[in-house]
N, C-alpha and C positions, 0 to 999 in steps of 0.2 A: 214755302219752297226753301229758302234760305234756313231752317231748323232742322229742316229734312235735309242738309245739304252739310251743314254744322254734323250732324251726328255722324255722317258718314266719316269723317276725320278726326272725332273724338277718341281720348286711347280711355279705356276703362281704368279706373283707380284700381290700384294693385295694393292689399291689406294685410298685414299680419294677421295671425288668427284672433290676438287679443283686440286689436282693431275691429278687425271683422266680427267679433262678438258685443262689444262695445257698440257697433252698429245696430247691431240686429236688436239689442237694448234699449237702443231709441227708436226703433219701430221701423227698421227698415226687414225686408223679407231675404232671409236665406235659403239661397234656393242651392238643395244637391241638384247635381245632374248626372249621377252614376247610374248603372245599370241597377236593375232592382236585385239582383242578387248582395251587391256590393250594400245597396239602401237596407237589405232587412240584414244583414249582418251588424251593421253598425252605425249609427248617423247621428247629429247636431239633435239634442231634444229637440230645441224648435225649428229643426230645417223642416222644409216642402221640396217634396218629390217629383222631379219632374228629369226625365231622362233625356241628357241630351240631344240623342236623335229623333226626340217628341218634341225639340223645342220650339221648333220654327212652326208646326202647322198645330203650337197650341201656348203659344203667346196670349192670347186674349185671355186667360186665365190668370194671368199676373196683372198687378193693380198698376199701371202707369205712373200714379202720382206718387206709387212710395218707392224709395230706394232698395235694389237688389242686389244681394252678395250673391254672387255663385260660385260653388265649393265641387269638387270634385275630389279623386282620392290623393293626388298629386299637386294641381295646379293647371294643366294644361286643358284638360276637356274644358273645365271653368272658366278659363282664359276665351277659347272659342265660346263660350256661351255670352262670356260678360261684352265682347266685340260683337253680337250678332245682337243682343238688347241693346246694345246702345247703338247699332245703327240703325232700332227699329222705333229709337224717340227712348227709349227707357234711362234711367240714371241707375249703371250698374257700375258694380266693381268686380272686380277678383281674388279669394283668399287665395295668395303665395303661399305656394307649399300644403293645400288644401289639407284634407284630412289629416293626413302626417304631421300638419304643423299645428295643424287642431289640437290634438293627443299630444302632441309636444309640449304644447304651455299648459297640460293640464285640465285640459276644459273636457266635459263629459262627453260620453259616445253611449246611447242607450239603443237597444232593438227598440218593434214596433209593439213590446208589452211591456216598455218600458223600461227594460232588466241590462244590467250593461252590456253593452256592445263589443265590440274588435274592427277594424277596417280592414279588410281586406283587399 
């Protein structure tokens, strides 16, 4: 009860993009939450796709025990995902400035044949 009760008041770590890759490096999961239009235009090689209005009623598909970044194109969708994980028992964060800030320090954006991307 009292875990269940903790996570409702926990705020999600909020990461720069190099942070946030630095993460996902050591094996935590980056999760997009855009719409799929925005996913096959461009996205993290090793993100996992999951849209944020699918999030809630398909949670059981992410691993509880590892940590997740969720990215979006800006920071905000991602923001509501990483607050709705962690009140759901998860250790999430939030890339700041999500895609935008991704592309901003350089870091890759490939489609889903691997060929480089754009964010949209």
């Amino acid at each position: 009860m009292i875990g269940k009760l903790t996570g409702l008041f926990r705020r999600p770590a909020a990461l720069t993009a190099t942070a946030a890759q630095k993460k996902v490096s050591n094996g935590a999961v980056l999760l997009d939450v855009r719409d799929l239009p925005e996913w096959r235009a461009g996205h993290a090689p090793q993100a996992r796709h999951l849209p944020l209005g699918d999030l809630r009623d398909r949670l059981t598909e992410l691993p509880k025990d590892t940590p997740v970044v969720a990215v979006c194109r800006s920071g905000r969708r991602s923001a509501i995902a990483a607050r709705l994980l962690t009140r759901h028992g998860y250790t999430a964060s939030n890339l700041t400035g999500g895609m935008h800030a991704w592309v901003a320090a350089g870091l890759p954006v490939v489609t889903q044949k691997n060929r480089p991307g754009q964010i949209i």
